[in-house]
C-alpha positions in Angstrom: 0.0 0.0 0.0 1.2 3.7 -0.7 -0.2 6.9 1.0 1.2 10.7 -0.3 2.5 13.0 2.0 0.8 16.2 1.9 2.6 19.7 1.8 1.6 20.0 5.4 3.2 16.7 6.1 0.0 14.3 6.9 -1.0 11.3 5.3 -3.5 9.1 5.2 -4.0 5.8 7.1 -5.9 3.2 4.4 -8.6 1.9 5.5 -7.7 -2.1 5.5 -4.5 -0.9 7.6 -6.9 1.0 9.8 -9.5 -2.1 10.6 -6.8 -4.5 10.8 -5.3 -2.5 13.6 -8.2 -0.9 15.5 -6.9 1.9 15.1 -10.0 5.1 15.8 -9.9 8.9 15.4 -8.1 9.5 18.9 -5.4 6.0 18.7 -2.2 7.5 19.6 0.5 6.7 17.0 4.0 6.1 17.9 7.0 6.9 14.5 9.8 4.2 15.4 13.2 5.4 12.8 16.1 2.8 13.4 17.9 4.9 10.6 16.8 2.0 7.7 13.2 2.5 8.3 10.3 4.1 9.8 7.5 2.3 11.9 4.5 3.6 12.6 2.9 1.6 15.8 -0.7 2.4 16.9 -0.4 2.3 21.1 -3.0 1.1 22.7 -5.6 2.9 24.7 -4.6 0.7 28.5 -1.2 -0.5 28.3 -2.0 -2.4 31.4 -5.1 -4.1 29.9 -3.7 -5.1 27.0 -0.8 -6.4 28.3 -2.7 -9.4 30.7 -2.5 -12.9 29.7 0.4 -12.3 27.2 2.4 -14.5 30.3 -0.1 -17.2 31.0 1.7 -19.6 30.9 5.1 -18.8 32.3 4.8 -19.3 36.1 4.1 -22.9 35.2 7.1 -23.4 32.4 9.6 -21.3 34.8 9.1 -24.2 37.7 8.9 -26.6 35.6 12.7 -26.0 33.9 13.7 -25.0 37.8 12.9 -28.6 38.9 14.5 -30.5 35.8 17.7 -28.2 36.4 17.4 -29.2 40.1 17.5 -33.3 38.9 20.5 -32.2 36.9 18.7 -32.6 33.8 
């Protein structure tokens, strides 16, 4: 896909990009430049919110490897 930057330095979002991402009137946008490229990552609304159950999961691997490295395995 390929937007135009205007003369006042806005572009436009296209719509697929938009739904894919949820991303509304008031989403905050945030430019990543590692010098190569440019990233544009919507943030989202709660951090905090969005963040739960990306671990689930890990308390139960993290004792698991603890006890096989206690067996010496």
């Amino acid at each position: 896909m390929k937007t135009t930057v205007t003369a006042r330095g806005q572009t436009v979002i296209p719509a697929k990009v938009r739904r894919a991402h949820r991303i509304t009137p008031q989403t905050r946008l945030e430019w990543v430049d590692d010098g190569e490229t440019i990233r544009v990552v919507p943030l989202p609304e709660d951090p905090i919110a969005d963040a739960r159950g990306t671990t689930r999961g890990l308390r139960r691997a993290l004792l698991a490897e603890r006890n096989r490295e206690r067996r010496g395995g």
